[in-house]
C-alpha positions as CSV (number, residue, x, y, z in Angstrom):
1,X,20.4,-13.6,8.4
2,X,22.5,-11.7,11.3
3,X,20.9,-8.8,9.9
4,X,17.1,-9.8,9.7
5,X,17.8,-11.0,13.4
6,X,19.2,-7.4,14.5
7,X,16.7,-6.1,12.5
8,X,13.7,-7.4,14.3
9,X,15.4,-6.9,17.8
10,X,15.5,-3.2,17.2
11,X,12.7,-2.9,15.6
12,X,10.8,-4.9,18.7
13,X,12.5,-2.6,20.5
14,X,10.8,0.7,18.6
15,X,7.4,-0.7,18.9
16,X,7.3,-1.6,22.5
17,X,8.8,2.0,23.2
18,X,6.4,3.5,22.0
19,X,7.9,5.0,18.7
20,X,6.2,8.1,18.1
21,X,6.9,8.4,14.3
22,X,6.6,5.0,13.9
23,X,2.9,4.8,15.5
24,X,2.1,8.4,14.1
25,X,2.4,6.6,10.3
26,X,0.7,3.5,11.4
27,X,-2.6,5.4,13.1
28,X,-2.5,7.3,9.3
29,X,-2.4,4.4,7.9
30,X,-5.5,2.9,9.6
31,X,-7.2,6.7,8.9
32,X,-6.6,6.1,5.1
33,X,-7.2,2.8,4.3
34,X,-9.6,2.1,6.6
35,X,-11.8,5.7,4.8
36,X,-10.5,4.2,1.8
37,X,-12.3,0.8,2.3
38,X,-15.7,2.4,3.8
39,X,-16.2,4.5,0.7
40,X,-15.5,1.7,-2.1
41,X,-18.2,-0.8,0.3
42,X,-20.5,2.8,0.0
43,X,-20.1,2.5,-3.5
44,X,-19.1,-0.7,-4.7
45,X,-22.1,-3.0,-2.8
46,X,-25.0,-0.7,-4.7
47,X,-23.5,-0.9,-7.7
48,X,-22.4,-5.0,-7.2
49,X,-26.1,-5.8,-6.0
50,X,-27.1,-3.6,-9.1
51,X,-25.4,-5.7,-11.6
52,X,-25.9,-8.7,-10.3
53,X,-29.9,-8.6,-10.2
54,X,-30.2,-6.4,-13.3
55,X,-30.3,-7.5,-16.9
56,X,-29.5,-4.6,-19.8
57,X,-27.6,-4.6,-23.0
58,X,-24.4,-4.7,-22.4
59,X,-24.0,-6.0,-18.9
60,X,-21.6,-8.6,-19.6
61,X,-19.4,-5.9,-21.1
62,X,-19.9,-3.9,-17.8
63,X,-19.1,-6.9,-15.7
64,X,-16.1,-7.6,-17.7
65,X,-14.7,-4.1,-17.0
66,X,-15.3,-4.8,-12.7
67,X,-13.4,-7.9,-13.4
68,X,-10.8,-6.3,-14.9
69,X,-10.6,-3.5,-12.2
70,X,-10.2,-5.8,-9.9
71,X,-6.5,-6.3,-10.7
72,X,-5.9,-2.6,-11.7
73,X,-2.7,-1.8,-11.3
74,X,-2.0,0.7,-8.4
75,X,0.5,2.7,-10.4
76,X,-2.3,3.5,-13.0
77,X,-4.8,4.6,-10.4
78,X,-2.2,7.1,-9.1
79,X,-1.4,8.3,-12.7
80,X,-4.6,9.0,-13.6
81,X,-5.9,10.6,-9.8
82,X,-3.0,12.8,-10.0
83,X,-3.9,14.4,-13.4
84,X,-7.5,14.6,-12.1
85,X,-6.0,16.4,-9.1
86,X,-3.3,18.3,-10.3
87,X,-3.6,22.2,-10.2
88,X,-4.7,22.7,-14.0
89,X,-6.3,19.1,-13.8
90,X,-10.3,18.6,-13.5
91,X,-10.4,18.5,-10.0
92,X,-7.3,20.7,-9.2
93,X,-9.8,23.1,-7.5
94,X,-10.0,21.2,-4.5
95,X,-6.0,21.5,-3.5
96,X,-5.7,18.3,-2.2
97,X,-3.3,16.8,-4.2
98,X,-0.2,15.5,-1.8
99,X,-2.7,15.3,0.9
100,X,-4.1,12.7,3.5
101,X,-7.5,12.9,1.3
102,X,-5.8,12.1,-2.4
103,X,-4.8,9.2,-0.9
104,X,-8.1,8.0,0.1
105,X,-9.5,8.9,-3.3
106,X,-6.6,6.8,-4.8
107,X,-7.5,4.0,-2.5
108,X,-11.2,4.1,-2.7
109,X,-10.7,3.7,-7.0
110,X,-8.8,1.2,-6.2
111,X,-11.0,-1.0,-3.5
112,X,-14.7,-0.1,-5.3
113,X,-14.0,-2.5,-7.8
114,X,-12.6,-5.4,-5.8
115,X,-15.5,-4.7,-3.3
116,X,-17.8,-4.5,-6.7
117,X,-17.1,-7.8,-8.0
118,X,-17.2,-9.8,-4.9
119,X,-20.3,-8.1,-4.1
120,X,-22.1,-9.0,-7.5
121,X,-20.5,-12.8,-6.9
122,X,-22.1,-12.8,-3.7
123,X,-25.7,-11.9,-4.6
124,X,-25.4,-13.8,-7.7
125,X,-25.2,-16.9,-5.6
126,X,-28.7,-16.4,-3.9
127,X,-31.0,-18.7,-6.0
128,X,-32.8,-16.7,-8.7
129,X,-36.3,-18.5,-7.4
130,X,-35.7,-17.1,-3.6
131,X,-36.0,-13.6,-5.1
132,X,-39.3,-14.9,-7.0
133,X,-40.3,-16.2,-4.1
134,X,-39.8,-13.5,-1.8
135,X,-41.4,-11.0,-4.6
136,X,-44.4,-13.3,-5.1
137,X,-45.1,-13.3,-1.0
138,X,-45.7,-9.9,-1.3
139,X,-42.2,-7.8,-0.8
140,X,-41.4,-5.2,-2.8
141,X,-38.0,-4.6,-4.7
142,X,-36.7,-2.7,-2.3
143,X,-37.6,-5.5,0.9
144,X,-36.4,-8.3,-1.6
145,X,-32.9,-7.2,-2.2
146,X,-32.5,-6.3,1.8
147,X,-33.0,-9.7,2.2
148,X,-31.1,-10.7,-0.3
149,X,-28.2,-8.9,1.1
150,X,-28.6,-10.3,4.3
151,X,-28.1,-13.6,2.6
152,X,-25.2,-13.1,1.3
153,X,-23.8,-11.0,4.2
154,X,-21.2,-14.2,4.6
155,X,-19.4,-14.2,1.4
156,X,-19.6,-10.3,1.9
157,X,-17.6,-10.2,4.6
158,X,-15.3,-11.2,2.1
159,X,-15.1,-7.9,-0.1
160,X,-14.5,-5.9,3.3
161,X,-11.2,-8.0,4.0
162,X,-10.3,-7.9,0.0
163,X,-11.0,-4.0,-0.1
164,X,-8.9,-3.4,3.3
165,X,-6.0,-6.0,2.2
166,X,-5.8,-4.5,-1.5
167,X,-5.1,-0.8,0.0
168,X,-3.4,-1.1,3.4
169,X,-0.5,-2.9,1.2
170,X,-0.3,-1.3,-1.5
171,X,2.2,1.4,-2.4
172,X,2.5,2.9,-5.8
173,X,-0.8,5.4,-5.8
174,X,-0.4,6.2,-2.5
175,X,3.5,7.4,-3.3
176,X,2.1,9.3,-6.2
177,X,-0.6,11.0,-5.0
178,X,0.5,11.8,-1.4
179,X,3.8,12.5,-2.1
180,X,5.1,10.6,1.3
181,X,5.7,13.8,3.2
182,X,6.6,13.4,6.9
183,X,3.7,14.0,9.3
184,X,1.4,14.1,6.9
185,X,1.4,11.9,4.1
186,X,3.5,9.1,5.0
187,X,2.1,5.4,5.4
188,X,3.2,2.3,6.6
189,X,4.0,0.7,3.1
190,X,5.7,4.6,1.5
191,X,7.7,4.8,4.7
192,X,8.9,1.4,4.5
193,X,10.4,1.7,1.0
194,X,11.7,5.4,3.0
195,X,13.7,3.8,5.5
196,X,14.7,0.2,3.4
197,X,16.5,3.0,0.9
198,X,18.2,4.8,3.3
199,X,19.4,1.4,4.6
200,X,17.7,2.2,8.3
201,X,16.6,-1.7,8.5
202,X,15.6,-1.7,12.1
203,X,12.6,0.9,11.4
204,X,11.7,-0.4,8.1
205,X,11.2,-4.1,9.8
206,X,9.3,-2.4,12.5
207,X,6.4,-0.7,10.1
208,X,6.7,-4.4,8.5
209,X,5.8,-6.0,11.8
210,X,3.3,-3.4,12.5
211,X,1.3,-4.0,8.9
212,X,1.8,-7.5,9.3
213,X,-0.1,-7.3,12.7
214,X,-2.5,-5.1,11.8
215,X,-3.5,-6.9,8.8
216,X,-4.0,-9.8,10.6
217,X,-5.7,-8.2,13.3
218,X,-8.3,-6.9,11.2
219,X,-8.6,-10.3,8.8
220,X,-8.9,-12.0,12.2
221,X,-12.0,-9.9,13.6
222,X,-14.1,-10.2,10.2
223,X,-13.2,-14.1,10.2
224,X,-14.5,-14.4,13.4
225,X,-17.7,-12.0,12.5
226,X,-17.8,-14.4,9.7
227,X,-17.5,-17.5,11.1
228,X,-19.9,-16.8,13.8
229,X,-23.0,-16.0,11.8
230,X,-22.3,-19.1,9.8
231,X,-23.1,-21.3,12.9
């Protein structure tokens, strides 16, 4: 317990000195994740609105497989993005393996989904006689799912916060893919396990407290986006 307390003095004390490695891995950290999350809403709200108000064979297969992403196991998703991005590997052409930009690839695979599924949960909710409704009024397809989205904007919100929570935290792809190279590849969560290993407590429980905060922070401004269209 003595040690926890210490522990958070010092690290108070790192954060309201103004740190520079510590805020250096924090500002990347908000860079990544928050790319991360933009690309899997750019992706995963088309293709979530697409499953949700189309009907083909095989769709429940389809949606089974989002479901199942949805708990995909970091690890996996940095397994598989590093062969992709290895030198001899399909994408290895690019060079950015061990790079700022493999970790938003690993982090966008692993958001899309979450965002996906929340996404097609969302729309699914809108009553399936609106969208008659709307269509027999005169929209067309395009003007009916618009405001269909805007419907479901609320529960939407949703799939931002999942997306953002599901990557800021989350370690294994982003240590497999980015290598956790100082000053350039090093997050919040891989320099964390960094510092806990080397048994520097008083910097590991400061990049705690600072993804704690910003975590918060960020749930705490889409709650309130949230919460304020629902009145």
């Amino acid at each position: 317990m003595t040690l926890l307390l210490d522990g958070v003095r010092a690290a108070t004390g790192l954060i309201v000195s103004g740190d520079s490695e510590i805020w250096s891995i924090l500002w990347l950290s908000l860079q990544v994740s928050g790319s991360a999350t933009l690309i899997a809403l750019l992706l995963g709200v088309p293709a979530g609105t697409a499953l949700a108000l189309a009907r083909f064979p095989g769709r429940g297969l389809v949606v089974s497989a989002v479901n199942s992403g949805m708990g995909l196991p970091p690890v996996v998703v940095g397994l598989f993005v590093t062969i992709l991005l290895w030198r001899s590997g399909p994408l290895g052409a690019l060079e950015i393996l061990y790079t700022p930009a493999a970790i938003v690839v690993a982090q966008a695979v692993i958001a899309a989904p979450i965002v996906t599924g929340i996404t097609l949960a969302a729309v699914q909710q809108v009553p399936r006689e609106f969208r008659l409704q709307l269509l027999a009024l005169g929209a067309s397809r395009v003007q009916m799912i618009w405001v269909v989205l805007r419907e479901a904007r609320l529960p939407m919100l949703a799939a931002v916060m999942a997306g953002f929570g599901g990557v800021i935290s989350e370690i294994g792809a982003s240590m497999m893919v980015g290598g956790n190279i100082k000053g350039q590849t090093r997050t919040l969560t891989t320099a964390m396990v960094l510092e806990t290993s080397k048994g520097n407590f008083e910097a590991a429980i400061a990049l705690s407290l600072l993804l704690l905060v910003l975590v918060f922070l960020v749930n705490w401004a889409l709650t309130s986006i949230q919460q304020r269209r629902a009145l």
